[in-house]
VEXVEXSE-890122 format. One record per atom (N, C-alpha, C): x, y, z; residue number from 1. Coordinates in steps of 0.001 Angstrom, whole numbers, plus 524288, in hexadecimal, padded with zeros to 5 digits. Each point is the difference from the previous one (the first is absolute). Example, Ala and Ser with C-alpha at 12.3 -4.5 7.8 and 13.67 -1.06 7.14 Angstrom:
<site><u>83386</u><v>7E9C6</v><w>81E78</w><nr>1</nr></site>
<site><u>7FC86</u><v>804A6</v><w>80000</w><nr>1</nr></site>
<site><u>80384</u><v>804B0</v><w>80000</w><nr>1</nr></site>
<site><u>7FEA2</u><v>8041A</v><w>7FD30</w><nr>2</nr></site>
<site><u>80334</u><v>804A6</v><w>8003C</w><nr>2</nr></site>
<site><u>7FCFE</u><v>80442</v><w>802DA</w><nr>2</nr></site>
***
This chain:
<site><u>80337</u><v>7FB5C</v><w>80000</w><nr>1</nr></site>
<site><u>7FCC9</u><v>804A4</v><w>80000</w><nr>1</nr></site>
<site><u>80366</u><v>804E8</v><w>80000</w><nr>1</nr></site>
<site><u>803DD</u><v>800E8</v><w>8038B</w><nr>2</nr></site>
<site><u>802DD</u><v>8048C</v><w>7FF80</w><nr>2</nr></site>
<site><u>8047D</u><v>801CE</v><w>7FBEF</w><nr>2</nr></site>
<site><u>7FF91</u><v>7FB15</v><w>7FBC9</w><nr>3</nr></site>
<site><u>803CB</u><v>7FE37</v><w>7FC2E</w><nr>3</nr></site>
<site><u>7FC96</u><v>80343</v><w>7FB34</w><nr>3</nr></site>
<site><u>7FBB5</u><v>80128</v><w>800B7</w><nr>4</nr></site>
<site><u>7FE8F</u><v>80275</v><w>7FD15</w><nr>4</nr></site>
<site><u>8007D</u><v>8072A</v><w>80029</w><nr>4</nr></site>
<site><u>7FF2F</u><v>80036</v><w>80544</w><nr>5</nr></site>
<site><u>801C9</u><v>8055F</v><w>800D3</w><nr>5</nr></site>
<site><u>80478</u><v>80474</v><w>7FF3F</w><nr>5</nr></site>
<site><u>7FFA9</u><v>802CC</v><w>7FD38</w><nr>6</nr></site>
<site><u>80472</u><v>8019F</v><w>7FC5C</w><nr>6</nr></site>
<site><u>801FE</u><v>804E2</v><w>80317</w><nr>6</nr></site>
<site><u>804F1</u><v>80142</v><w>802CA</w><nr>7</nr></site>
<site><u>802FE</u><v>80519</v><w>8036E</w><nr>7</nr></site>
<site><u>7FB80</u><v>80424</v><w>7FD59</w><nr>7</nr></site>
<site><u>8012C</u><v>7FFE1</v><w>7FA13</w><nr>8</nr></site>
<site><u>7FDED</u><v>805EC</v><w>7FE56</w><nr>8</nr></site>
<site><u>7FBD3</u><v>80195</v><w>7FDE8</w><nr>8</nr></site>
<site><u>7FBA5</u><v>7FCD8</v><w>8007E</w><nr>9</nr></site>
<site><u>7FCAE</u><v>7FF26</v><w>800A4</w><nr>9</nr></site>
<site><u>7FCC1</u><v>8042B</v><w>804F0</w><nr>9</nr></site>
<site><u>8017B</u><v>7FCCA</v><w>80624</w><nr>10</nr></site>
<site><u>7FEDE</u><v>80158</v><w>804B6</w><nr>10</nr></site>
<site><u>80332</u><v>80672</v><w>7FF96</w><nr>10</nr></site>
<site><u>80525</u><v>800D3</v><w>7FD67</w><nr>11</nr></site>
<site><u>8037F</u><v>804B5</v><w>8021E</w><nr>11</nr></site>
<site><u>7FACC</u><v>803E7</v><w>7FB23</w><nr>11</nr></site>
<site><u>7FD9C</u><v>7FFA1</v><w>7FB80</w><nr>12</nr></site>
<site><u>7FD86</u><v>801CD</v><w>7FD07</w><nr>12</nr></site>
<site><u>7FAA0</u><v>80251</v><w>80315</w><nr>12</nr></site>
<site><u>7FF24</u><v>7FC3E</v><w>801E3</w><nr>13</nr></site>
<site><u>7FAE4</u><v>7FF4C</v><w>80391</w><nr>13</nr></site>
<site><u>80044</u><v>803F7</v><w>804E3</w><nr>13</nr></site>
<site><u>8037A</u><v>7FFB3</v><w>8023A</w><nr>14</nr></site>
<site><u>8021D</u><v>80494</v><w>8041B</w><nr>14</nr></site>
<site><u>8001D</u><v>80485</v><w>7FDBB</w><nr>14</nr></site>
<site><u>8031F</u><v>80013</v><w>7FCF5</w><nr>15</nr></site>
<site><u>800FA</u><v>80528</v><w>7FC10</w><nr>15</nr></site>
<site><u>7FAE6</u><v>8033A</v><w>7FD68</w><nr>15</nr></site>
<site><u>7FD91</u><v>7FC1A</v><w>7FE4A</w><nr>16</nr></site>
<site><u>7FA01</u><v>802CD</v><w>7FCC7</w><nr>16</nr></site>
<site><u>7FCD7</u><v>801BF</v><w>804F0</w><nr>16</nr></site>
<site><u>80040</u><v>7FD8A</v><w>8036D</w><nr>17</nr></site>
<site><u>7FD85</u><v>800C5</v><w>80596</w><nr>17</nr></site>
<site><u>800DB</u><v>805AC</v><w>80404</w><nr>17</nr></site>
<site><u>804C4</u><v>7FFAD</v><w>7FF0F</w><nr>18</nr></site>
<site><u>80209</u><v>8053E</v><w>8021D</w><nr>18</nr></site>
<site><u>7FF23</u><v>8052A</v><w>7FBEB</w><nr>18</nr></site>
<site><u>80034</u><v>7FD08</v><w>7FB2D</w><nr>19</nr></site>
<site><u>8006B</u><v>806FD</v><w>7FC84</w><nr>19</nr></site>
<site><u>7F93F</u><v>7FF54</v><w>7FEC0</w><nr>19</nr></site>
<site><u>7FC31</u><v>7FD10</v><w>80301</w><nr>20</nr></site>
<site><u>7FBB6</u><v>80152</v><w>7FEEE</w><nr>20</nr></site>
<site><u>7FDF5</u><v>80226</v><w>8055D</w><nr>20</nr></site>
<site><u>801C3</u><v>80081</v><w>8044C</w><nr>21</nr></site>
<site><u>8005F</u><v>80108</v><w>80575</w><nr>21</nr></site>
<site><u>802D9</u><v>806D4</v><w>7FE2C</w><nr>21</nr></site>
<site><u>8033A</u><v>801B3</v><w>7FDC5</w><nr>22</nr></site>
<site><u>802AC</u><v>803B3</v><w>8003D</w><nr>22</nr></site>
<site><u>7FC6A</u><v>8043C</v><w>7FCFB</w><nr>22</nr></site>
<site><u>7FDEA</u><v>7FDA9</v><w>7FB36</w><nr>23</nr></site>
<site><u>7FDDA</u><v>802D2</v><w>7FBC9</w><nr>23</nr></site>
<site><u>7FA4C</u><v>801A8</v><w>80376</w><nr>23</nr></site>
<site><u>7FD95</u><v>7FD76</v><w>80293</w><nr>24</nr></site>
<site><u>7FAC0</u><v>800E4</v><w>80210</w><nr>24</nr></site>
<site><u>800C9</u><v>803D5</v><w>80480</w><nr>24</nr></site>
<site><u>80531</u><v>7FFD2</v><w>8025E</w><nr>25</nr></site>
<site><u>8017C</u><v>80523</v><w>8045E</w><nr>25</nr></site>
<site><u>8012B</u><v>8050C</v><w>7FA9E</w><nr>25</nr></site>
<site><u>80313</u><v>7FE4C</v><w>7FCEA</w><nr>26</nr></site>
<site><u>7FFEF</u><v>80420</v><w>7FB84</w><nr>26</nr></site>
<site><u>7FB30</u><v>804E0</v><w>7FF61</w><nr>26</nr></site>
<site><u>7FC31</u><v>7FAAC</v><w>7FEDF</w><nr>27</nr></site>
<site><u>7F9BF</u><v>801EC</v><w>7FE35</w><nr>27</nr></site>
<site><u>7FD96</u><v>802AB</v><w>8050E</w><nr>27</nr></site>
<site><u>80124</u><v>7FDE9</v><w>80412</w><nr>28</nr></site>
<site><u>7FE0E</u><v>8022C</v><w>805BC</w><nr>28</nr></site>
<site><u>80126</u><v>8060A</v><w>80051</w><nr>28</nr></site>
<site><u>80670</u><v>800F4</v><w>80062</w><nr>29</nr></site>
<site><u>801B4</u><v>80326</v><w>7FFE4</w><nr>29</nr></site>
<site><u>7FEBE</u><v>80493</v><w>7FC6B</w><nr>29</nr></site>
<site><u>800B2</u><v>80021</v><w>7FAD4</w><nr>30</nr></site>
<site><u>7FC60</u><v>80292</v><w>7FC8D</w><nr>30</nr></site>
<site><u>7F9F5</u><v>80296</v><w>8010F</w><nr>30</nr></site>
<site><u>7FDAB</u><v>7FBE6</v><w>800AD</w><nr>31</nr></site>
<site><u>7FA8F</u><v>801F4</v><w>80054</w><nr>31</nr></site>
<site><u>80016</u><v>804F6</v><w>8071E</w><nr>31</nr></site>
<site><u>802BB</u><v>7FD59</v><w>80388</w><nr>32</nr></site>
<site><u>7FEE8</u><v>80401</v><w>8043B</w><nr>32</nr></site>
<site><u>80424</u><v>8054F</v><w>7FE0D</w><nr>32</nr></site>
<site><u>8026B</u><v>7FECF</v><w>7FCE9</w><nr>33</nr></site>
<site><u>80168</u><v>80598</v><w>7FD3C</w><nr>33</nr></site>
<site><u>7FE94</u><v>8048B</v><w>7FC78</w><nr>33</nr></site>
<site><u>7FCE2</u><v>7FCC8</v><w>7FCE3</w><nr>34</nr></site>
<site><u>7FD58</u><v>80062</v><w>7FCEC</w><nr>34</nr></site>
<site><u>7FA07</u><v>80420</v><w>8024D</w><nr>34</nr></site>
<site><u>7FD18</u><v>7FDF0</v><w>803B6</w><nr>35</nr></site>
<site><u>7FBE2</u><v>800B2</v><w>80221</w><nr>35</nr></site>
<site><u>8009E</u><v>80571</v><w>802A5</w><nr>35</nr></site>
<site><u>7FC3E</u><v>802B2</v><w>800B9</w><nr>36</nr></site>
<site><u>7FFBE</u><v>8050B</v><w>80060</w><nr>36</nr></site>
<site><u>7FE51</u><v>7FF5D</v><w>805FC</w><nr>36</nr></site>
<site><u>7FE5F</u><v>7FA9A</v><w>804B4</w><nr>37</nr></site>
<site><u>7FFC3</u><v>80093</v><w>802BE</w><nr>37</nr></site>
<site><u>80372</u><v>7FB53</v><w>80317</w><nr>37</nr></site>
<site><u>7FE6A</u><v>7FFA0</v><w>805DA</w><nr>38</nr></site>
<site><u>8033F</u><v>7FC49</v><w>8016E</w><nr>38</nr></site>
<site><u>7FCD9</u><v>7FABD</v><w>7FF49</w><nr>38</nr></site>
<site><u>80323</u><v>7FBF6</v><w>7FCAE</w><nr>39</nr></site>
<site><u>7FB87</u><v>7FBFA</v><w>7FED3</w><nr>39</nr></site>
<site><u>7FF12</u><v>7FC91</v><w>8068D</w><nr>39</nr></site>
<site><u>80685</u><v>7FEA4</v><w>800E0</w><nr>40</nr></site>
<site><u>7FD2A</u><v>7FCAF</v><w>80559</w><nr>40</nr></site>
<site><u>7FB76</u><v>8022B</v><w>8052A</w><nr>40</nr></site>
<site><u>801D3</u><v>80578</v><w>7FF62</w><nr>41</nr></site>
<site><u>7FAE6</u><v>802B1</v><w>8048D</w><nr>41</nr></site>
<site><u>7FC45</u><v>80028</v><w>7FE6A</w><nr>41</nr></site>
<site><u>7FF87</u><v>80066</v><w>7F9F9</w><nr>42</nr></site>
<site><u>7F8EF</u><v>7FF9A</v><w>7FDB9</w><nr>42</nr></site>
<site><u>7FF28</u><v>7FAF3</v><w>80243</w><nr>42</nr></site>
<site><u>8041E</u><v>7FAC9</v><w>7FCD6</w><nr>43</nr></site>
<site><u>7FBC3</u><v>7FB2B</v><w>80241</w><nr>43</nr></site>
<site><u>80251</u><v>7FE64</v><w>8059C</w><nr>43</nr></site>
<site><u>80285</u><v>8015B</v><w>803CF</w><nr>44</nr></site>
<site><u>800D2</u><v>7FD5C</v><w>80437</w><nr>44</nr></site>
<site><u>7FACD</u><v>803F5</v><w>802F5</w><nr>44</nr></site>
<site><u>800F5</u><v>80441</v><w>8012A</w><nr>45</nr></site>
<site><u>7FD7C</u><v>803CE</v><w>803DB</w><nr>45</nr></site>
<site><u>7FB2B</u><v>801ED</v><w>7FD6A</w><nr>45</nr></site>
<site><u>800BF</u><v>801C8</v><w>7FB47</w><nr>46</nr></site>
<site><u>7F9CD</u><v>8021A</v><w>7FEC2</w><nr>46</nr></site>
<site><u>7FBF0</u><v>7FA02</v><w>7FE71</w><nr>46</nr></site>
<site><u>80203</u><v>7FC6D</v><w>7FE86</w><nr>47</nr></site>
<site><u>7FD17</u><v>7FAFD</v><w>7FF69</w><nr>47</nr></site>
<site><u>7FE70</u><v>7FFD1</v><w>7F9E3</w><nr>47</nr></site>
<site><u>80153</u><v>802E8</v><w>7FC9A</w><nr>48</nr></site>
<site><u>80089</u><v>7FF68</v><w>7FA31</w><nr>48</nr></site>
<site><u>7FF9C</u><v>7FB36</v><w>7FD79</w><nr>48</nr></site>
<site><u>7FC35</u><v>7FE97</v><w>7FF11</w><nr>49</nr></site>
<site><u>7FE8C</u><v>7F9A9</v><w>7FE60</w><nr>49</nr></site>
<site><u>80018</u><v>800F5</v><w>7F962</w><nr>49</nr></site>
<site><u>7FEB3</u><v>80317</v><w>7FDF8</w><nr>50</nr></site>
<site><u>8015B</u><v>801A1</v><w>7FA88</w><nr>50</nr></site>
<site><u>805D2</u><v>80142</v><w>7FEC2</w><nr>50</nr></site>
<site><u>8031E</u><v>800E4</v><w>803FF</w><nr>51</nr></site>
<site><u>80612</u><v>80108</v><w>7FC98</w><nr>51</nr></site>
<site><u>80278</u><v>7FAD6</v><w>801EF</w><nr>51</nr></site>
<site><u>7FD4E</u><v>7FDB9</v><w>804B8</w><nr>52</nr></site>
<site><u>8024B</u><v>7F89D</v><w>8017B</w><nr>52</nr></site>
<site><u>7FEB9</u><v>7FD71</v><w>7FBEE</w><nr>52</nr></site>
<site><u>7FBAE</u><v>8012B</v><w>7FE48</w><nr>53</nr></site>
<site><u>7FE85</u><v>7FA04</v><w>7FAD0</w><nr>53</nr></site>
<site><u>80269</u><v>802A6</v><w>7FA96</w><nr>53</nr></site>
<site><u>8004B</u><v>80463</v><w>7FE18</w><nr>54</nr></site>
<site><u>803B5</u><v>8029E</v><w>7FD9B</w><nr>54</nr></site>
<site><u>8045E</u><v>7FDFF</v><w>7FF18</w><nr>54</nr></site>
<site><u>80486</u><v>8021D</v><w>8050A</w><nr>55</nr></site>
<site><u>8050C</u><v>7FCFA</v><w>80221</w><nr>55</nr></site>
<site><u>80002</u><v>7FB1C</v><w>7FF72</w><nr>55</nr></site>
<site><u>7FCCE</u><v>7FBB8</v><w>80199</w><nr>56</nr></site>
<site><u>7FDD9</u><v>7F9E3</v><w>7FF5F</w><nr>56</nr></site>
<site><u>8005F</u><v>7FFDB</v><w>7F9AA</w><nr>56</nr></site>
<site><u>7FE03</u><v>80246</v><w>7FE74</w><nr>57</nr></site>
<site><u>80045</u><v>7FDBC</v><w>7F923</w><nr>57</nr></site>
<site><u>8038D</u><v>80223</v><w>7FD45</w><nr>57</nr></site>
<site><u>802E3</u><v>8034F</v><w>80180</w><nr>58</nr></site>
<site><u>8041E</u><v>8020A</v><w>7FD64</w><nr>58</nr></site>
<site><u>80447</u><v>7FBE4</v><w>7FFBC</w><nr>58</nr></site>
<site><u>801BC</u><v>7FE4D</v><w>80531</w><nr>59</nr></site>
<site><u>8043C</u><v>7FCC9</v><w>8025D</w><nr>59</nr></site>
<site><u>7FD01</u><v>7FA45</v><w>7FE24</w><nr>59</nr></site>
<site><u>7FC2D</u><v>7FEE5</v><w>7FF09</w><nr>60</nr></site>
<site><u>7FDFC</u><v>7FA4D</v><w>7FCBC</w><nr>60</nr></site>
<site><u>80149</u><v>80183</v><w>7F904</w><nr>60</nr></site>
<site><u>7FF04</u><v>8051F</v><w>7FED6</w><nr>61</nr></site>
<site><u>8003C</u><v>80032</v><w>7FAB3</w><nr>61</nr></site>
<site><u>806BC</u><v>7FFE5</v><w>7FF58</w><nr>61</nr></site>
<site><u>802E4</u><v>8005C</v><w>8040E</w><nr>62</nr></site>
<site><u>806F7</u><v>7FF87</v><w>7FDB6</w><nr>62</nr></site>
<site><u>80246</u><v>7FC2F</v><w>80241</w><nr>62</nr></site>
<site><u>7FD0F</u><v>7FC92</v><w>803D9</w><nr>63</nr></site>
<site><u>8025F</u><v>7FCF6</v><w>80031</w><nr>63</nr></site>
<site><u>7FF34</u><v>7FBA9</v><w>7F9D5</w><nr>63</nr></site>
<site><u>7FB98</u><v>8018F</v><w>7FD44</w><nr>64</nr></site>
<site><u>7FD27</u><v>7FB9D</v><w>7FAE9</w><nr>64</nr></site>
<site><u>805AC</u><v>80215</v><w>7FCBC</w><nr>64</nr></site>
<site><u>7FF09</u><v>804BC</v><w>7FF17</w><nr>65</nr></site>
<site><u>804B9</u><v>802DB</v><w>7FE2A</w><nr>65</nr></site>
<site><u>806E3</u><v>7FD0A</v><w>7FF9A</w><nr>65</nr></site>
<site><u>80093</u><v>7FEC1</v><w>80563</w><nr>66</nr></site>
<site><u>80542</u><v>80054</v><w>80206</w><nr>66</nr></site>
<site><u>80041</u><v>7F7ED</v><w>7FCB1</w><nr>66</nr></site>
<site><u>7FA87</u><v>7FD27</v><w>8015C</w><nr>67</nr></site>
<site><u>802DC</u><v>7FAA3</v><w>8002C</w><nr>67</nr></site>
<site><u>7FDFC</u><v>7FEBC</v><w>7FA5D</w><nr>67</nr></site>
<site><u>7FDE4</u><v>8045F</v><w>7FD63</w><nr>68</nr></site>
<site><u>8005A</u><v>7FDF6</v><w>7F887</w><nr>68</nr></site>
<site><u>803CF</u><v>80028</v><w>7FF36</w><nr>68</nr></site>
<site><u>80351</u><v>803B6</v><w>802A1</w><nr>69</nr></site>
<site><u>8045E</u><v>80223</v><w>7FF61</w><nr>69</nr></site>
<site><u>805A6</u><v>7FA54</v><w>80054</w><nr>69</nr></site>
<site><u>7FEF0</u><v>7FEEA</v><w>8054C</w><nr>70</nr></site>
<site><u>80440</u><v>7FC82</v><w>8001F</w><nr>70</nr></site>
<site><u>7FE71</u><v>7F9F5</v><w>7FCCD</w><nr>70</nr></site>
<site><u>7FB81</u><v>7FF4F</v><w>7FF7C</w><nr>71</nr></site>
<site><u>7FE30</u><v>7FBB7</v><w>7FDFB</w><nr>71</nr></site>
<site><u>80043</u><v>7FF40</v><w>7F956</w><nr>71</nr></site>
<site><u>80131</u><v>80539</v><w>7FF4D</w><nr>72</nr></site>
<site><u>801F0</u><v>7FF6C</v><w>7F91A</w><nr>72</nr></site>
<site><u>804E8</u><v>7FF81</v><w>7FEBC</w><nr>72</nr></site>
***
């Protein structure tokens, strides 16, 4: 079973893992820059359920983004 498992393979797997972990802080970062207000106090303190499911589909629409990406 582990005879099948290939070093670079798993080191690939780490790798796509991390630069899809990095790119989504990327996208994080951006958008609270971007935004003309503070995004985490809208949705932590004011309770902003429209910029959470917003935020929610943004970060679903790049992660689809990120693994066409490594999967081609």
């Amino acid at each position: 079973m582990f005879e099948a498992i290939i070093l670079a393979e798993v080191l690939s797997t780490v790798f796509y893992s991390v630069l899809g972990l990095v790119l989504m802080g990327v996208v994080w970062f951006v958008i609270t820059w971007l935004a003309p207000f503070p995004v985490v106090k809208e949705i932590e303190e004011d309770q902003n359920m429209a910029l959470a499911i917003l935020m929610g589909a943004v970060f679903v629409g790049m992660a689809i983004i990120i693994a066409a990406v490594i999967l081609s």
